[in-house]
C-alpha positions in Angstrom: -11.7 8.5 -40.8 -7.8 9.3 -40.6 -6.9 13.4 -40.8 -4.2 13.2 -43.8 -0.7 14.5 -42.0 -0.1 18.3 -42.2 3.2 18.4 -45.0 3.5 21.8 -46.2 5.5 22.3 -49.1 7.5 25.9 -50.7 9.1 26.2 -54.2 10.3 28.2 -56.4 8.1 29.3 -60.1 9.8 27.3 -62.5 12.0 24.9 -60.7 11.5 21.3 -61.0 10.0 20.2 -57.4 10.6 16.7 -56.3 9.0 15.5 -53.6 10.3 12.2 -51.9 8.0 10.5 -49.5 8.0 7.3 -47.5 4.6 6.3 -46.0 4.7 4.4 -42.4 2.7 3.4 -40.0 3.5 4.8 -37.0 6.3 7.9 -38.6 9.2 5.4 -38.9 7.9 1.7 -40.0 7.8 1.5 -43.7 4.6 0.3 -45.1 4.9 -1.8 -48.1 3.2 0.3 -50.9 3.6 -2.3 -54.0 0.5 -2.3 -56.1 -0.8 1.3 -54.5 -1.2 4.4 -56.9 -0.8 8.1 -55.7 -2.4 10.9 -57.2 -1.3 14.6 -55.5 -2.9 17.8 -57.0 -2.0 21.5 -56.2 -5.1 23.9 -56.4 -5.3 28.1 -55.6 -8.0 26.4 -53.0 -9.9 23.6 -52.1 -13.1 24.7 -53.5 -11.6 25.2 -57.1 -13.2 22.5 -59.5 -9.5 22.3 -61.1 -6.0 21.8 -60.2 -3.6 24.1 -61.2 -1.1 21.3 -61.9 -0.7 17.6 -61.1 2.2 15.9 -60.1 3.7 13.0 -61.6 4.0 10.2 -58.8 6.1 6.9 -59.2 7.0 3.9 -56.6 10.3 4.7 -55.6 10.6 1.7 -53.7 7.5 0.1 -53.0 9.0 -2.3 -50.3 10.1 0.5 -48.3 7.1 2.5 -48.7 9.2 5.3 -50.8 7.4 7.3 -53.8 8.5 10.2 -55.4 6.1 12.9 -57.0 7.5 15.1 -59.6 6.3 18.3 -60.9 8.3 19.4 -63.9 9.8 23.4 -64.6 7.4 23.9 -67.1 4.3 22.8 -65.1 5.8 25.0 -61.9 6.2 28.0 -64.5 2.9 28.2 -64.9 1.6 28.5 -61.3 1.0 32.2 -59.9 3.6 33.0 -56.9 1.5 33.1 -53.5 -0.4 30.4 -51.6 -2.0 27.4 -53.0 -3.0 24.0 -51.5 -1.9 20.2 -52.2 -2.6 17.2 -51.0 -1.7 13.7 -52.0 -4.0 10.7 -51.9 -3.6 7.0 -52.2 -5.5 4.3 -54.1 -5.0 1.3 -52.2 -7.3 -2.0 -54.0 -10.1 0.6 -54.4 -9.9 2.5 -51.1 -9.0 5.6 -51.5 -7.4 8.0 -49.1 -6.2 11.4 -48.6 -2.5 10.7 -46.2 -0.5 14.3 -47.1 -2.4 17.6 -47.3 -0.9 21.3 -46.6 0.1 24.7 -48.0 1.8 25.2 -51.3 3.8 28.0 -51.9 5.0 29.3 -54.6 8.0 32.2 -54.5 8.6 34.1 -57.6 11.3 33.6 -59.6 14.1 36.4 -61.0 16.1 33.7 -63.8 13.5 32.7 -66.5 
């Protein structure tokens, strides 16, 4: 069993938060991701049967390993400033695999 790679991530309540990742091998060989699906999740902690939001991940450039996840303003408006966790986790032909996990935090915004 891999540990996932500690990635933790900081935004801003109500910002769009894009998050551009390329997956490798060894930290700097791109695997080839085509036909792979991501799913990544942020939750107030890991023993909370919901997420708080889900983020919207797309293959970039599969060839080059490059996805982007996406969570939009409104979904990041909704999130409570403080800590939070995340992780992101791959579907590759039925094996399924948690590669990115960390901290999510959330600073409160003044301009709504």
């Amino acid at each position: 069993m891999a540990v996932p790679a500690q990635t933790d991530v900081t935004i801003t309540r109500g910002d769009t938060t894009t998050l551009v990742i390329t997956i490798t091998t060894n930290g700097t060989t791109p695997i080839d991701i085509t036909g792979r699906t991501y799913t990544a999740q942020v939750r107030n902690n890991t023993e909370d049967v919901s997420a708080e939001v889900a983020f919207t991940c797309t293959l970039t450039t599969p060839a080059s390993g490059i996805l982007t996840c996406v969570l939009s303003a409104t979904q990041t408006a909704t999130l409570e400033p403080g800590n939070h966790v995340w992780d992101l986790q791959e579907n590759a032909s039925g094996i399924i695999s948690t590669i990115l996990s960390g901290a999510f935090t959330v600073l409160a915004d003044v301009t709504r």
